[in-house]
N, CA, C and O atoms as a CHARMM CRD file, in Angstrom:
* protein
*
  268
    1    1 UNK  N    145.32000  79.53900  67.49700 PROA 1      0.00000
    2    1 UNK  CA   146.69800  79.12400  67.39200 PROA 1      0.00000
    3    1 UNK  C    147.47700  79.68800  68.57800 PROA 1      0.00000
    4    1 UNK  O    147.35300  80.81800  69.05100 PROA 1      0.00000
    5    2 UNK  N    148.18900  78.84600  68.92600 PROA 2      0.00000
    6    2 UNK  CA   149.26500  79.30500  70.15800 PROA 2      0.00000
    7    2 UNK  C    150.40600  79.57900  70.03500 PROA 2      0.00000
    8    2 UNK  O    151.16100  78.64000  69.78000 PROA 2      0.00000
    9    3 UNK  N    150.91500  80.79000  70.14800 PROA 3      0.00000
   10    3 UNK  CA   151.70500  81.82500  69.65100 PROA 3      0.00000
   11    3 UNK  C    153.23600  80.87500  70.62700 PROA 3      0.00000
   12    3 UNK  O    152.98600  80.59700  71.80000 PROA 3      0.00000
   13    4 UNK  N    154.33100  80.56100  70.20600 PROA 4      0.00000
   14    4 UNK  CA   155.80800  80.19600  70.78000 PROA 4      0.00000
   15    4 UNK  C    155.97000  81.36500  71.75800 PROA 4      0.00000
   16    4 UNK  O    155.81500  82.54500  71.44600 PROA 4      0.00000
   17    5 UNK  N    156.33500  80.86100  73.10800 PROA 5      0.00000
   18    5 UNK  CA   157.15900  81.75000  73.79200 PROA 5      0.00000
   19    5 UNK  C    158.24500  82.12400  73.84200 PROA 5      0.00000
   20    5 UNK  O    159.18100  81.37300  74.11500 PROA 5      0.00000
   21    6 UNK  N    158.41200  83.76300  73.51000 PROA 6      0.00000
   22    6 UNK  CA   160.32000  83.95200  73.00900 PROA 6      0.00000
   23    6 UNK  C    161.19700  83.96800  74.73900 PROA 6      0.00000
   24    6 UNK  O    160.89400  84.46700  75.82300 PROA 6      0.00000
   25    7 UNK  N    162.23800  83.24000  74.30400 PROA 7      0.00000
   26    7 UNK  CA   163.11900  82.95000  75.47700 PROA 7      0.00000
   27    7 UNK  C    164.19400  84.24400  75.25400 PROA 7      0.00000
   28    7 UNK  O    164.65600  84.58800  74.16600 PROA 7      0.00000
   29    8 UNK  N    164.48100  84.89600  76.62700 PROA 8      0.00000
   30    8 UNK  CA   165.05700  86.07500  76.25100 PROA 8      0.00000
   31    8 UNK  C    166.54500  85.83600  76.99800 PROA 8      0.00000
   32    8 UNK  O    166.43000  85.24300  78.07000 PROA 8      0.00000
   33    9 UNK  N    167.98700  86.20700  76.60500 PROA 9      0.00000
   34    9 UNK  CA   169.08000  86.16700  77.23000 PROA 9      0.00000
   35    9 UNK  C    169.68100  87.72000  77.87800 PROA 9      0.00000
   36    9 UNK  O    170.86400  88.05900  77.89300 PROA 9      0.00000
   37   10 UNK  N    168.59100  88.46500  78.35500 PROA 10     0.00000
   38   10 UNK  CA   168.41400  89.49300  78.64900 PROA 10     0.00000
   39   10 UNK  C    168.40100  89.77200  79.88100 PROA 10     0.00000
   40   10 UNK  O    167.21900  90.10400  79.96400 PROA 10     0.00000
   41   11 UNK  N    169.02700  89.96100  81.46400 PROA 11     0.00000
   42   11 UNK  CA   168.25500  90.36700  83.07200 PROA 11     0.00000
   43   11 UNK  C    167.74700  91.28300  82.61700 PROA 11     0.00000
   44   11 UNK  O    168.09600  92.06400  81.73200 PROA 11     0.00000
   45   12 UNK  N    166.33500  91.16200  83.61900 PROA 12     0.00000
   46   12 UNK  CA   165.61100  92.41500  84.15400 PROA 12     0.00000
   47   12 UNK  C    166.66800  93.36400  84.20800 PROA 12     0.00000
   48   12 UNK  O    167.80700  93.05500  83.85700 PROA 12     0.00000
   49   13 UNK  N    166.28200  94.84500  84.75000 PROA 13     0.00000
   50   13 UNK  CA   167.03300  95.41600  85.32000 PROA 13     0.00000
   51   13 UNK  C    166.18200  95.22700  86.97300 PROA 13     0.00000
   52   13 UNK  O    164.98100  94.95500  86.95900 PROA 13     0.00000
   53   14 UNK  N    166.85800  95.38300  88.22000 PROA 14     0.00000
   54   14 UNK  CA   165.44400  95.91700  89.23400 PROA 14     0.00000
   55   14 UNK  C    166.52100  96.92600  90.17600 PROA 14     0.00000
   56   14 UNK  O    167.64900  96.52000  90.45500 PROA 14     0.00000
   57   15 UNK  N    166.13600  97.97100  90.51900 PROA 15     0.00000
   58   15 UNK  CA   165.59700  98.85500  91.45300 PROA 15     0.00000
   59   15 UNK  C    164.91000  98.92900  92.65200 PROA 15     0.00000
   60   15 UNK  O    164.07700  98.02800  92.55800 PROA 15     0.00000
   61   16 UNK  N    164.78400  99.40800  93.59800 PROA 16     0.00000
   62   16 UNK  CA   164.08300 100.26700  94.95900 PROA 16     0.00000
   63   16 UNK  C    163.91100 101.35100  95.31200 PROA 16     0.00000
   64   16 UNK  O    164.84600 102.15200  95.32100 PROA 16     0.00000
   65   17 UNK  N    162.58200 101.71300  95.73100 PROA 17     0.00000
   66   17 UNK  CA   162.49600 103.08000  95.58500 PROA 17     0.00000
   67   17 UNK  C    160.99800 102.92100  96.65800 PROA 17     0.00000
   68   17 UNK  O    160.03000 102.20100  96.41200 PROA 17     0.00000
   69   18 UNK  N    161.17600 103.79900  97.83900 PROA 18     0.00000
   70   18 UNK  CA   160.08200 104.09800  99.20000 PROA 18     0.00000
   71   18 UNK  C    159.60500 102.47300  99.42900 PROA 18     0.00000
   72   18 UNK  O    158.47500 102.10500  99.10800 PROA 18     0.00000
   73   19 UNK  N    160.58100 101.58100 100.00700 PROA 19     0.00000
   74   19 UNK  CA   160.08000 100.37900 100.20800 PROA 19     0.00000
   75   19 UNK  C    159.41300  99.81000  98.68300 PROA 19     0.00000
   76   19 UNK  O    158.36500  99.19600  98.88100 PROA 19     0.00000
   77   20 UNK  N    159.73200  99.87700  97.49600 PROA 20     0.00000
   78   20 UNK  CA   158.86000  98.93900  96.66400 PROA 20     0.00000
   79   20 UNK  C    160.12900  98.63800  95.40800 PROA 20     0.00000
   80   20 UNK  O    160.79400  99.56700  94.94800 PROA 20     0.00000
   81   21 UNK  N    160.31200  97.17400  94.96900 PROA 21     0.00000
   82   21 UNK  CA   160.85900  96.88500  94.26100 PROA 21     0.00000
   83   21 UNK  C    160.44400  97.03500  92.71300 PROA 21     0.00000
   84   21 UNK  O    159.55700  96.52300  92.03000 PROA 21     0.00000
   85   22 UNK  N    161.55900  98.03800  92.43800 PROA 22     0.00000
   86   22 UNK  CA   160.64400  97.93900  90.61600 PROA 22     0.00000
   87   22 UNK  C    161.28900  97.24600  89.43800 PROA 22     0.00000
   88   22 UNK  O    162.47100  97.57400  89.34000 PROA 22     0.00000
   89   23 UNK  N    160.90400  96.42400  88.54700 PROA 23     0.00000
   90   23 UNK  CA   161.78600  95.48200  87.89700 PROA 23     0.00000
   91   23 UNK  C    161.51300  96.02800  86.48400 PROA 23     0.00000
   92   23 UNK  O    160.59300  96.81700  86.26900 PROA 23     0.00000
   93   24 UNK  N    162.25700  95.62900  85.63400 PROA 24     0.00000
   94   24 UNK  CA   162.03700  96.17900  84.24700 PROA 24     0.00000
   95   24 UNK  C    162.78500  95.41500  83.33900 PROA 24     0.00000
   96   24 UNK  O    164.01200  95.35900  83.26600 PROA 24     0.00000
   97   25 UNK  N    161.72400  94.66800  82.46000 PROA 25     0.00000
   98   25 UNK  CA   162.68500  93.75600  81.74800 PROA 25     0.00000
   99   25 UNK  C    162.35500  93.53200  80.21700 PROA 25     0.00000
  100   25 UNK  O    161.67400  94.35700  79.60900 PROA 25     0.00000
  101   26 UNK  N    162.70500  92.73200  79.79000 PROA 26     0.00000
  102   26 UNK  CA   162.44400  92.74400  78.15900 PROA 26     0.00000
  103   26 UNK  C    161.27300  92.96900  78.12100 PROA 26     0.00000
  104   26 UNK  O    160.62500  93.51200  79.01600 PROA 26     0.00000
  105   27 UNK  N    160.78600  92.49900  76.87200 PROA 27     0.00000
  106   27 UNK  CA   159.06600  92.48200  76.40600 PROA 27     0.00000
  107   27 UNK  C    158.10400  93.32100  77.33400 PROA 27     0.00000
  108   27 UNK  O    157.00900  92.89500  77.70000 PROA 27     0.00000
  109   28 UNK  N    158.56600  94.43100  77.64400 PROA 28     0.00000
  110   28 UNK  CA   157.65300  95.57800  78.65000 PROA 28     0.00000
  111   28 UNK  C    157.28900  94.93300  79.66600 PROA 28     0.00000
  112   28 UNK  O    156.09000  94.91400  79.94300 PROA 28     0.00000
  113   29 UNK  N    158.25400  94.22800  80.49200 PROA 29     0.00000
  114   29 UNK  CA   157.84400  93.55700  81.81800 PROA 29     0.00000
  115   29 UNK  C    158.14400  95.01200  82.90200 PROA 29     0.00000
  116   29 UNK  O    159.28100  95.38600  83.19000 PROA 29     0.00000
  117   30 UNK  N    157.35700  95.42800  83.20600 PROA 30     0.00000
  118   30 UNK  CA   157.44100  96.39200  84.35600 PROA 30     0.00000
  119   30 UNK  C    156.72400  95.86100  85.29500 PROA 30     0.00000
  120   30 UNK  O    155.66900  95.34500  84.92500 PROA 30     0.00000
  121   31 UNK  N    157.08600  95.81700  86.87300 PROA 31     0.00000
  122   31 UNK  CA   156.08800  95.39000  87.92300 PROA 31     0.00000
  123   31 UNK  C    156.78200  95.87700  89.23500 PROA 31     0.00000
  124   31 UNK  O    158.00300  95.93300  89.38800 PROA 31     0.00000
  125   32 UNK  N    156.07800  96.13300  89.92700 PROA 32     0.00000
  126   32 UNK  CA   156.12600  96.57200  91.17500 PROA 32     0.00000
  127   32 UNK  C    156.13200  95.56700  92.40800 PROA 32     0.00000
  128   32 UNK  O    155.02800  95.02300  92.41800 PROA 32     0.00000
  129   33 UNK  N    156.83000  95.15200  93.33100 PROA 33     0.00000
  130   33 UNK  CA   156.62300  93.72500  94.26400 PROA 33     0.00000
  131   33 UNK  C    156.85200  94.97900  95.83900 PROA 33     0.00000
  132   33 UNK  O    157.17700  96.14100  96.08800 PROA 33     0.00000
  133   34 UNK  N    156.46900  93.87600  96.42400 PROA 34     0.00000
  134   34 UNK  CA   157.02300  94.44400  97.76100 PROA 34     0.00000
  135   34 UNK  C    157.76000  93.95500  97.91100 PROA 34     0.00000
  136   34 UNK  O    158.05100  93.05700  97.12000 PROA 34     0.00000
  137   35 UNK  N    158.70200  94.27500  99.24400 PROA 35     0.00000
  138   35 UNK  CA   159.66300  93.74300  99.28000 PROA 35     0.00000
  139   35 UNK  C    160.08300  91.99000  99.72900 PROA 35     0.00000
  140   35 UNK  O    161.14500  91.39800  99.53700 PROA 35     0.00000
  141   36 UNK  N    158.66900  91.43800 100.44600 PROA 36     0.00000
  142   36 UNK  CA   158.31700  89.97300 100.15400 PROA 36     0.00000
  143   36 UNK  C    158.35200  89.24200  99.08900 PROA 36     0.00000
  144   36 UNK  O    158.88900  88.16700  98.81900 PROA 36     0.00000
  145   37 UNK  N    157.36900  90.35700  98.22500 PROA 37     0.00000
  146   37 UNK  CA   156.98600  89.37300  97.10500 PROA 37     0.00000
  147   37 UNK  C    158.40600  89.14900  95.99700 PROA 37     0.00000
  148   37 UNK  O    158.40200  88.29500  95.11100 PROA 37     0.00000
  149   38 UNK  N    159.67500  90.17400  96.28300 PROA 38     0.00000
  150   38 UNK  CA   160.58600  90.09500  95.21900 PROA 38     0.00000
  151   38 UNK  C    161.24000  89.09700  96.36800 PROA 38     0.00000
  152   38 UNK  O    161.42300  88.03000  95.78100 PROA 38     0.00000
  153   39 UNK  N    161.59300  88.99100  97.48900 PROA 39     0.00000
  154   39 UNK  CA   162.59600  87.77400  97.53900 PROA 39     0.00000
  155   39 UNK  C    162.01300  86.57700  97.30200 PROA 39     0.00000
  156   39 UNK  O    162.69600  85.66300  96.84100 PROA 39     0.00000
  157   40 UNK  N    160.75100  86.41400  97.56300 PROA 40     0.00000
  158   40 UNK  CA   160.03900  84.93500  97.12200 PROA 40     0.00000
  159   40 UNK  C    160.34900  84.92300  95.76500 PROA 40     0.00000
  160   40 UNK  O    160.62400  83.88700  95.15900 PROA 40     0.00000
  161   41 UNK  N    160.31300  86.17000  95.20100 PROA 41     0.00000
  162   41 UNK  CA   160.58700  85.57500  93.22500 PROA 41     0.00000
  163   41 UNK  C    161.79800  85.29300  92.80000 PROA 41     0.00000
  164   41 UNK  O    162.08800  84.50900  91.89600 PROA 41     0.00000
  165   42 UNK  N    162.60600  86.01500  93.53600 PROA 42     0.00000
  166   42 UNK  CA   163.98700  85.88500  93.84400 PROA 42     0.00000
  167   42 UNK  C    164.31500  84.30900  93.70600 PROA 42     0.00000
  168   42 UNK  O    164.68700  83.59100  92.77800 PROA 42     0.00000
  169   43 UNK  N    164.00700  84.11500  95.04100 PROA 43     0.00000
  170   43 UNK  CA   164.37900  82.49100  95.48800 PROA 43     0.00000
  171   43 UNK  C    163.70100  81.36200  94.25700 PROA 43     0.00000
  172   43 UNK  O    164.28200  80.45200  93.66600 PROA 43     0.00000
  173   44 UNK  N    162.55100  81.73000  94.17100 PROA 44     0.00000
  174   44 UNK  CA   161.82100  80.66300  92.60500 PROA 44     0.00000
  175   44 UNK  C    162.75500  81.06100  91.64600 PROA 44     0.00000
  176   44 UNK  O    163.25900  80.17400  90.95700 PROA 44     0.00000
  177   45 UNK  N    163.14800  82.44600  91.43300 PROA 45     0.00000
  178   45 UNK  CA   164.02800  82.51400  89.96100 PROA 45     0.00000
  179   45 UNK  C    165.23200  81.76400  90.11200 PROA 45     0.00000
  180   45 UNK  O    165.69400  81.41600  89.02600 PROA 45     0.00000
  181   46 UNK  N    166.01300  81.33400  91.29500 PROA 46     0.00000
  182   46 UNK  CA   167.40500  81.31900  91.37600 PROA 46     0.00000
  183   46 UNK  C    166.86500  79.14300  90.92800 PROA 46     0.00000
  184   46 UNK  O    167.05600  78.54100  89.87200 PROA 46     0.00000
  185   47 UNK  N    166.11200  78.53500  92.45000 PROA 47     0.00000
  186   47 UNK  CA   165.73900  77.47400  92.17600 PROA 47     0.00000
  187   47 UNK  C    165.46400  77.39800  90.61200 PROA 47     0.00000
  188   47 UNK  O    166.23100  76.62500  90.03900 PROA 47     0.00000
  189   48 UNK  N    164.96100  77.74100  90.17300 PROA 48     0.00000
  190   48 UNK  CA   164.34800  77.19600  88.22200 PROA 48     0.00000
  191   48 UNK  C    165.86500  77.20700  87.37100 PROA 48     0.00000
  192   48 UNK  O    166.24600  76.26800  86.67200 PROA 48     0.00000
  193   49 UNK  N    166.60900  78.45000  87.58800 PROA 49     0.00000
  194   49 UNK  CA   167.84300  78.74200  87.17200 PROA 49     0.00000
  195   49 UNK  C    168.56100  77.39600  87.13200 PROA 49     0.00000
  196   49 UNK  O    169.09200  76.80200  86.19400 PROA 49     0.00000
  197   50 UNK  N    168.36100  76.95000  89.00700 PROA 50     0.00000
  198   50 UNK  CA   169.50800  75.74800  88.69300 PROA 50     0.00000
  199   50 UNK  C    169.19200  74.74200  88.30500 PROA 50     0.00000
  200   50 UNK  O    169.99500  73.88300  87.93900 PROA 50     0.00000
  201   51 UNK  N    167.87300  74.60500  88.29400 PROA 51     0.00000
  202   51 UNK  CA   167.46500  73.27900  87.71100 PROA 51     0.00000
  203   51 UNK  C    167.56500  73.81700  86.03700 PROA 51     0.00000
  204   51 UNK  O    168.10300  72.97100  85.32200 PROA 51     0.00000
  205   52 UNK  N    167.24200  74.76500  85.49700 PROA 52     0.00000
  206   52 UNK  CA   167.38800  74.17000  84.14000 PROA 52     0.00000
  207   52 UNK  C    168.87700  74.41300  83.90400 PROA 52     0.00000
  208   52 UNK  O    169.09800  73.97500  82.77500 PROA 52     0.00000
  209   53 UNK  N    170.16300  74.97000  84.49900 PROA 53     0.00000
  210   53 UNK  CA   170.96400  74.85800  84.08900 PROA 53     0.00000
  211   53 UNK  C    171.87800  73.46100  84.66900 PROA 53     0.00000
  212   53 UNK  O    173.00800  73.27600  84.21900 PROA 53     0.00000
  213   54 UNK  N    171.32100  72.57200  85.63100 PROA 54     0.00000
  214   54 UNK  CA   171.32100  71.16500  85.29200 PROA 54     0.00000
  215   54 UNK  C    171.01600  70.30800  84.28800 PROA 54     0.00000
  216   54 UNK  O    171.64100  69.30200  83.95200 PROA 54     0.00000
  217   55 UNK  N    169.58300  70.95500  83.62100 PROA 55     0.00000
  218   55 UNK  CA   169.21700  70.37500  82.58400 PROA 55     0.00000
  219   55 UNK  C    170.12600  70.24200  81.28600 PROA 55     0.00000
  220   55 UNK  O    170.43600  69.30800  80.54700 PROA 55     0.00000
  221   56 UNK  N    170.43800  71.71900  81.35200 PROA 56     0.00000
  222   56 UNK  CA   171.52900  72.00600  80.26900 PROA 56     0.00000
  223   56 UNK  C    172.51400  71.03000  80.16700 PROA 56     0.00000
  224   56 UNK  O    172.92200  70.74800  79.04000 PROA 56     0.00000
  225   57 UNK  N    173.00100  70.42300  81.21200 PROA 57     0.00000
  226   57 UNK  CA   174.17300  70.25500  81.01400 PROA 57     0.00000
  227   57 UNK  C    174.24600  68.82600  81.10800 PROA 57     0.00000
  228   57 UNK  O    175.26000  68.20100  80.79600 PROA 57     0.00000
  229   58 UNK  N    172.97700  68.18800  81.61900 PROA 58     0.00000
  230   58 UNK  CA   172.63000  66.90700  81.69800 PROA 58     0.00000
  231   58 UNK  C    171.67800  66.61900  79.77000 PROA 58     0.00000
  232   58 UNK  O    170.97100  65.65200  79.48800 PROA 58     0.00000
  233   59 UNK  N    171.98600  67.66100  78.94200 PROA 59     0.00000
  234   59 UNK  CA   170.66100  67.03900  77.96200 PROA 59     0.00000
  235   59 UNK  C    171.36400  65.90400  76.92700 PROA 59     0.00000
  236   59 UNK  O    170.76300  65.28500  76.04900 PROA 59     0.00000
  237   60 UNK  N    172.74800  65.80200  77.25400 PROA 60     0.00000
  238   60 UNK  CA   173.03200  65.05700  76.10600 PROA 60     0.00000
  239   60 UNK  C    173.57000  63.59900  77.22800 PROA 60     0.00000
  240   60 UNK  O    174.61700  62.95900  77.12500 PROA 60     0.00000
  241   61 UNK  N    172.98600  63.49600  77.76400 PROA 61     0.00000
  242   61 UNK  CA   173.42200  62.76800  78.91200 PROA 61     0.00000
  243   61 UNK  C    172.26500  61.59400  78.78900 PROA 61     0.00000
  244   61 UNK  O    171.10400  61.87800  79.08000 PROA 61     0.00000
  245   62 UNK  N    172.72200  59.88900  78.22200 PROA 62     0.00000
  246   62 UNK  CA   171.52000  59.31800  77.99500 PROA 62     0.00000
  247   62 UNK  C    171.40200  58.81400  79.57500 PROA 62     0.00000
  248   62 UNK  O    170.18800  58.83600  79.78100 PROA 62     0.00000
  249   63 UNK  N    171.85300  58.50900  80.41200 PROA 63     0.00000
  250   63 UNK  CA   171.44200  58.74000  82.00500 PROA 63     0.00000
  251   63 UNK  C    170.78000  59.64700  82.95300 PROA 63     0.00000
  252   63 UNK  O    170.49600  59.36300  84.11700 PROA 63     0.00000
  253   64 UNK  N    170.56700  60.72000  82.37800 PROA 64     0.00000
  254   64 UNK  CA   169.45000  61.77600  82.88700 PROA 64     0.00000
  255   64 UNK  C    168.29300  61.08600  83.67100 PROA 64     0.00000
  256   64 UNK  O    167.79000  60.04200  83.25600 PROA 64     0.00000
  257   65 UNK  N    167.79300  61.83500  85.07400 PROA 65     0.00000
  258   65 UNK  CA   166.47600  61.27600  85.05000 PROA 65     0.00000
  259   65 UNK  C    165.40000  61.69000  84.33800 PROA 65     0.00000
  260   65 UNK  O    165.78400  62.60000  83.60400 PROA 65     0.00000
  261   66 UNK  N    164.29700  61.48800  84.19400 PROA 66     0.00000
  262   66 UNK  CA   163.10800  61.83300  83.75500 PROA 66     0.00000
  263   66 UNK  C    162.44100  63.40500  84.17300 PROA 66     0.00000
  264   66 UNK  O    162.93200  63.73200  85.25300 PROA 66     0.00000
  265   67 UNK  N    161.93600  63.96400  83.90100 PROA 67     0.00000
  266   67 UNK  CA   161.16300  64.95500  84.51200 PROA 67     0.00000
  267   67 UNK  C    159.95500  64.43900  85.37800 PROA 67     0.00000
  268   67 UNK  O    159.22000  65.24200  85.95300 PROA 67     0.00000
């Protein structure tokens, strides 16, 4: 059986500390990035952000496009 994924309304917290980004977020998300790997997640988190908060606001919208 495949367990629902809980959606959390929670930020990370994140931090820096000797060149390494440390993030800390709900459900024991702890991780360590460099400092590459957090603006690339950065930039994917912000992109997904706006698309689903397009979605949001497009869901009752019977003109929406498709996914």
């Amino acid at each position: 059986m495949t367990e629902k994924k809980r959606i959390y309304d929670e930020a990370s917290r994140v931090d820096a500390s000797d060149g390494i980004v440390d993030v800390d977020g709900p459900d024991a998300v702890d991780i360590k990035l460099t400092p590459q790997a957090a603006a690339e997640t950065s930039d994917r988190l912000l992109r997904g952000a706006f698309k689903a908060s397009g979605q949001k606001r497009m869901e009752h919208n019977p003109h929406r496009a498709k996914d």
